[in-house]
Structure formats: C-alpha cells, structure tokens
C-alpha positions as CSV (number, residue, x, y, z in Angstrom):
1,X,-34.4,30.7,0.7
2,X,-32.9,33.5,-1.7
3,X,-29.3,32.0,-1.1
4,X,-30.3,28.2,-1.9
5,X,-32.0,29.5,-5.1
6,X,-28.8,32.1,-6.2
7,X,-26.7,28.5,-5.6
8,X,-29.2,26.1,-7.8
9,X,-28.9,28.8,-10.4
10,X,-25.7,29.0,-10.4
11,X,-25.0,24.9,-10.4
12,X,-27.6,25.0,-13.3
13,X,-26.0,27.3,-15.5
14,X,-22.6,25.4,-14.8
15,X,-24.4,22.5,-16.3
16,X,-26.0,24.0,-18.8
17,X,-22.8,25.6,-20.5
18,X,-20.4,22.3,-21.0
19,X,-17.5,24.0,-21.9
20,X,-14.2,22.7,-19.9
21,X,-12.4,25.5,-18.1
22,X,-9.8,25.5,-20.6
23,X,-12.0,26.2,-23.9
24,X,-13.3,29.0,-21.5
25,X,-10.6,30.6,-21.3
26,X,-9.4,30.5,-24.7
27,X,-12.6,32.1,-26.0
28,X,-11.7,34.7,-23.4
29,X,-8.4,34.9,-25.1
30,X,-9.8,35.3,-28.4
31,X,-12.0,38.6,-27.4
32,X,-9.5,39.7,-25.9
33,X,-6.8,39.1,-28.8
34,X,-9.9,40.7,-31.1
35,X,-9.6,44.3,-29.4
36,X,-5.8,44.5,-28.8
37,X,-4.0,47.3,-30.6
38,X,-0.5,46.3,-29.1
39,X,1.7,46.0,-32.5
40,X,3.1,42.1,-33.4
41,X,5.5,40.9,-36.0
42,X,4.5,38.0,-37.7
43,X,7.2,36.2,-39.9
44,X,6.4,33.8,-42.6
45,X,9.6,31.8,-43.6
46,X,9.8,31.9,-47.3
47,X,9.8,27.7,-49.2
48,X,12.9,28.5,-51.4
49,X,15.2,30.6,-49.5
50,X,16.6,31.9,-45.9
51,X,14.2,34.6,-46.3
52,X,11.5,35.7,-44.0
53,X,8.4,38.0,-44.7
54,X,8.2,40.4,-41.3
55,X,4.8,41.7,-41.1
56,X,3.9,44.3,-38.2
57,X,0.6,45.5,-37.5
58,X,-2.4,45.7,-34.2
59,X,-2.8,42.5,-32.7
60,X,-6.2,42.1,-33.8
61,X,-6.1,42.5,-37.5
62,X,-4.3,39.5,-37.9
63,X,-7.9,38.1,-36.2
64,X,-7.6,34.1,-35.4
65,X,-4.8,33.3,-37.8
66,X,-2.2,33.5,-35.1
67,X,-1.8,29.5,-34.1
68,X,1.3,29.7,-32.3
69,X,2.4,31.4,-29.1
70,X,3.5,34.7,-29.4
71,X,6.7,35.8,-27.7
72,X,8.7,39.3,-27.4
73,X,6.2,40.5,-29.7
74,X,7.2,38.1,-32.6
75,X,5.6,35.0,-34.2
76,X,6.6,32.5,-36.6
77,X,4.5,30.5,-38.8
78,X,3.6,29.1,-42.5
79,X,1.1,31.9,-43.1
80,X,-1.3,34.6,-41.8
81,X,-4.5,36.4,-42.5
82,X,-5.2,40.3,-42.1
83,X,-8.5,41.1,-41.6
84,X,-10.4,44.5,-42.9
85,X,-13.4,45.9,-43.0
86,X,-15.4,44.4,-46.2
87,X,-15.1,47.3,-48.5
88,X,-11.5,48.8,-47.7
89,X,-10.0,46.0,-50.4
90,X,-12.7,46.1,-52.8
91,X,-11.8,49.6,-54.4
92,X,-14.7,51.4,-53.7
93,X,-13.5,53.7,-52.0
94,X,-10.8,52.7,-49.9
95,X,-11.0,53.9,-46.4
96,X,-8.1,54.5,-45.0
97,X,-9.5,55.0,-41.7
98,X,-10.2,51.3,-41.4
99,X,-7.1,50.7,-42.2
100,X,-5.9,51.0,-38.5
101,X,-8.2,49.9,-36.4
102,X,-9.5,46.8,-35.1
103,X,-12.0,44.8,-36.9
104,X,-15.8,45.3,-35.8
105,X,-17.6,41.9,-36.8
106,X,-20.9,43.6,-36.1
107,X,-20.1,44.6,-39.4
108,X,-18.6,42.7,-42.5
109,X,-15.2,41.6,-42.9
110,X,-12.9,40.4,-45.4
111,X,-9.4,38.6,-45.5
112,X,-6.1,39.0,-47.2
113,X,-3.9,35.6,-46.7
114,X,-0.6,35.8,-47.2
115,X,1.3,32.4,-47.6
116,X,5.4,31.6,-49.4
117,X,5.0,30.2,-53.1
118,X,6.4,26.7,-53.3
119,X,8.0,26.0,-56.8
120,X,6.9,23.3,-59.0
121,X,7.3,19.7,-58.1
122,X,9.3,19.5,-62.0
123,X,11.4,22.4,-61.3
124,X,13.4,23.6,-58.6
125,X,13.1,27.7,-59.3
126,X,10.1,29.8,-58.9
127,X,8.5,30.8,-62.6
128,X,6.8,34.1,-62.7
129,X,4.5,35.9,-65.1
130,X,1.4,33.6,-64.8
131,X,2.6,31.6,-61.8
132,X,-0.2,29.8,-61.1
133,X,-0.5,28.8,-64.5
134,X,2.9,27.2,-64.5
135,X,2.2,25.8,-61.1
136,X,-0.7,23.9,-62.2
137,X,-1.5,24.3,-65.9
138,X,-3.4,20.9,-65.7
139,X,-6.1,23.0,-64.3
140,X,-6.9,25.6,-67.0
141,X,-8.0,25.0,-70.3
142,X,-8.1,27.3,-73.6
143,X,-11.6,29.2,-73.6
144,X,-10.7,32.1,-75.8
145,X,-7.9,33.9,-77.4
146,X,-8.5,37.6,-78.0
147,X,-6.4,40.5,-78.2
148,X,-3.4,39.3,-77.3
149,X,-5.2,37.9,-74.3
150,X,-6.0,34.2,-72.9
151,X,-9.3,33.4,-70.6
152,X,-9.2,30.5,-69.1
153,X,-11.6,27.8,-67.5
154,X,-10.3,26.7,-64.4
155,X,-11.6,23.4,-63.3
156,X,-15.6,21.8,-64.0
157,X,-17.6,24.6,-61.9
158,X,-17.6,27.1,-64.8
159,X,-14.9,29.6,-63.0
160,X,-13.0,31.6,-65.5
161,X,-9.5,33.1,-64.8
162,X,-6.9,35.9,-66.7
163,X,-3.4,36.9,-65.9
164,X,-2.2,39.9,-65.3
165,X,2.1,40.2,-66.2
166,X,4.1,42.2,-64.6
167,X,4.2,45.8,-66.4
168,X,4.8,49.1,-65.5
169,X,1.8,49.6,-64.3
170,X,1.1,46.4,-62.5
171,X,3.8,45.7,-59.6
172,X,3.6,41.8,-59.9
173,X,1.6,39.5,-61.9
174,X,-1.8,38.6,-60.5
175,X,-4.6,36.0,-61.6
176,X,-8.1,37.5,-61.2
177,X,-10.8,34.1,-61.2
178,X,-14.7,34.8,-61.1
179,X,-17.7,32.9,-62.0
180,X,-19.8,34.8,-64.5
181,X,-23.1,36.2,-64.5
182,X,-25.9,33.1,-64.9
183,X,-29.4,34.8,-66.0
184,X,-30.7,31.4,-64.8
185,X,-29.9,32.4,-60.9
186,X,-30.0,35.9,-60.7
187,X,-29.5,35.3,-56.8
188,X,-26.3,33.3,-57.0
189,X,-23.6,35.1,-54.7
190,X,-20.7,33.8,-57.0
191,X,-20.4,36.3,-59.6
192,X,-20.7,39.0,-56.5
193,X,-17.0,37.7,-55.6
194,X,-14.0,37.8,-57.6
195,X,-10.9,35.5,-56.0
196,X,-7.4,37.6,-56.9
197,X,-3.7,35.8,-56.0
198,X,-1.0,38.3,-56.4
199,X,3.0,37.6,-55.6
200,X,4.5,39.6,-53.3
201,X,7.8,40.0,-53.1
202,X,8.5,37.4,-55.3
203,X,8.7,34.7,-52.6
204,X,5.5,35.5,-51.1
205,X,1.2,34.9,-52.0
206,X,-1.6,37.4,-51.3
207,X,-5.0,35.8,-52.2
208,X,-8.1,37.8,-50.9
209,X,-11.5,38.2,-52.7
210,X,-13.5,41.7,-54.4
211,X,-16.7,42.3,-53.8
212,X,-19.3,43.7,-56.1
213,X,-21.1,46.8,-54.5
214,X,-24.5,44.6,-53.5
215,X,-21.9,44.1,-50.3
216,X,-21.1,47.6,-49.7
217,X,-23.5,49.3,-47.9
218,X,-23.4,53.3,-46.9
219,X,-20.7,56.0,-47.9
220,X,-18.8,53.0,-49.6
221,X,-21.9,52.3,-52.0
222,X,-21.2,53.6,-55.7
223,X,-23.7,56.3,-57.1
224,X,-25.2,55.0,-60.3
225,X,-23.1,56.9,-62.5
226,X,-19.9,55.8,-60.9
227,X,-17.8,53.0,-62.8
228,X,-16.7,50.3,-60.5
229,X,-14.6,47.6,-62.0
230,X,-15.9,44.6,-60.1
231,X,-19.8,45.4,-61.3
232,X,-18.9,46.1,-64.6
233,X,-17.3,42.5,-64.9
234,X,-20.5,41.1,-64.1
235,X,-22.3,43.9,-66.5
236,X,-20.9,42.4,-69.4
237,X,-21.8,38.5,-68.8
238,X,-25.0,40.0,-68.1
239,X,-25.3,41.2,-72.1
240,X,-23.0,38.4,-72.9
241,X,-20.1,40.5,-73.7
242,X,-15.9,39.1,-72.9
243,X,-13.9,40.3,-70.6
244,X,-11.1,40.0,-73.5
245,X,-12.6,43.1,-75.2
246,X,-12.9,45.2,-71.8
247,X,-8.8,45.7,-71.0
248,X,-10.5,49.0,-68.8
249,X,-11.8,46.1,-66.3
250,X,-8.5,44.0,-66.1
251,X,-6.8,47.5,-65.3
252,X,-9.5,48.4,-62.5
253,X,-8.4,44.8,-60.5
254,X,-4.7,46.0,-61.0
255,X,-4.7,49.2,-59.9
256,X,-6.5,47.8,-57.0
257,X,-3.6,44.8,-56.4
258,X,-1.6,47.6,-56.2
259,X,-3.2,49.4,-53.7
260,X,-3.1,46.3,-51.6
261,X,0.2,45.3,-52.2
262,X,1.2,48.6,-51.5
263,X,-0.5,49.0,-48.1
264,X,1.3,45.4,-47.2
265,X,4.7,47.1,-48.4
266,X,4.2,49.9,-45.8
267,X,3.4,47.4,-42.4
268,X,6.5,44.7,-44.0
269,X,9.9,43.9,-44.5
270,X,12.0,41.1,-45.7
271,X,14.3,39.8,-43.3
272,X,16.8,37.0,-43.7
C-alpha cells in the first residue's frame, strides 16, 4: 500500500510542476551559475573600433547576463551586468569585502551594465564631454542656468539630469539623472534612486543606480551626523533648494564614479 501511494505522489507532483525537462535543467543551471567562483572573461566588442572590453571576474557576479555559451573560460557578447551587494556602489561605505564574493539575493542587490557607446546617427566619431547630451539633445530641455552650470529636464516625467566633464578630479564625464523630492508623495521610491551613465574607456558605458540610505540597512546605514551625498540631493528638493548651488553634491556622485570605474579598471583590459 505504502509503495502505490510513494508512486501516486510522485506521478502527482510530476503533474503538478509543468515545467519540460529542459527549463528544469536550466533553472538548475542558473543556481548553479549563481554560486560559481570559477573566474570568466567576458568581452564586449566595442561599435566604432577593433577594440574589445575584457572583463574577468567569479562566474556569478556577472549573475544572468551571460546569454551565450561560455567556452575556454571566455564569452562574447553586446553587453554584461555585474551584480553587487546593494550598498557596495552607493558610497556609503564601500565594502570591499563584497566585492569578491558571490551575490546573496536573500539580501539586496544592485547592477552595473556595461554596454559600447554607438556614435551619433549625424556623425561618424564618438563626442565626449556630455555625451549623452550630444547623443540625444532632443531629449533635454533648458531648466536652469546657474554657476556655470546647466540642469536639465529630461523627457515629460519630471526627471532632471547634470553633467559632469571630464576634470582632474573626475576620470570621465558622467550624467547623474534623478527625480526630485515631491512633498505630495512622501512614499515615492524615485527620488530614493539616482540613475548615473559614466564612459569607460572611451569606447565603453557604465550605467548603474545610487541609492539613498532608506535602502541600506545595518553597518552600511549613515549615523545622523554623517553627510551622504545621495540624501542630501533629496534634502535640498525637500526645502526647495537647486542642486546648481550645492557643487559639494555633484562632487560626492563623482568621487563615487570613480570609485566604480576604478574597481572595473582593476578586473579589465582592453584588448584588440
């Protein structure tokens, strides 16, 4: 009697979970590839040149962005995501640490996504210092002209963007776009994330997001007399101040760029 009811169990659960045999296995796949610390090079073939972007690093921080098969350690495609623990990028503190380990999504995560530039459909070299300006400057319009600075609206959803030029303290020129503080939705997540593109390289994208400190929880939460660039760009929509007039919270997100771009700089190489 035992053996007859083990085998309608089993014949029940086999019809309960529909899944074919092959998307079985490639959730299997995907675990697996989640917790493997062998070392891959991804290369991402630059749009205007022979170049390639070699980026080596565990198997599992480049999470599910790895599409294609991976062979003698080395895969080729358009682009690639790295994935971190939430606050390692967000410059609060950075822990270096995370840096080199696996992901744990019992906890949160974030994404840098690293992708070639493509030139302008009108032009046929890449323009820097405000690329994404001269990429698509239908987007942005004029919202204010301060101190030798532009904001910007980008698009009809109330998002505001700056650039940041290359300088000798900033390694490549970077756009920073966030959506400020509304007093009317105090709950909105959207000023709690701050969408930076940087160039890398000069052939190469990084775009990743900050994170205010309501998403860092622990040791990586600020005491409250600590200055943290990302909350105090939301401090000063809150008493409707400009970011034009704080140059201190433009410089946090830079020296923060940096740090990232510098930490891709040590896993990378570009190859022709």
């Amino acid at each position: 009697m035992k053996r007859w009811l083990c085998i309608l169990i089993l014949c029940l659960t086999s019809c309960i979970d529909g899944r074919s045999e092959e998307e079985k296995n490639k959730q299997l796949q995907d675990k697996l590839a989640m917790k493997d610390t062998t070392e891959i090079t991804v290369l991402i073939p630059s749009i205007v040149s022979n170049k390639k972007l070699a980026i080596t690093l565990p198997r599992c921080q480049f999470g599910f962005s790895i599409k294609n098969e991976i062979i003698d350690g080395k895969v080729e495609q358009i682009g690639a995501s790295i994935i971190f623990p939430l606050p390692t990028f967000s410059g609060f503190p950075n822990d270096e640490d995370a840096l080199h380990q696996c992901p744990d999504f019992s906890r949160p995560v974030a994404g840098l996504s690293i992708a070639p530039l493509y030139t302008n459909p009108k032009r046929t070299e890449l323009e820097y210092s405000n690329y994404w300006f001269k990429q698509q400057s239908y987007q942005y319009a004029v919202k204010e002209q301060k101190n030798n600075q532009t904001l910007y609206r980008v698009g009809i959803a109330g998002k505001l963007t700056i650039f940041a030029n290359q300088s000798d303290k900033n390694q490549q020129d970077i756009s920073i776009e966030f959506w400020p503080f509304d007093a009317k939705d105090e709950s909105d997540s959207y000023p709690h994330q701050t969408d930076i593109y940087s160039v890398l390289d000069k052939e190469f994208s990084v775009a990743y997001t900050v994170y205010s400190s309501r998403y860092l929880h622990g040791k990586h939460k600020p005491l409250p007399n600590q200055w943290y660039f990302a909350d105090a760009l939301i401090d000063i929509y809150k008493h409707n101040e400009s970011l034009l007039d704080h140059p201190e919270i433009v410089q946090g997100f830079i020296e923060n760029n940096n740090c990232i771009l510098d930490y891709i700089h040590q896993h990378s190489k570009v190859v022709n």
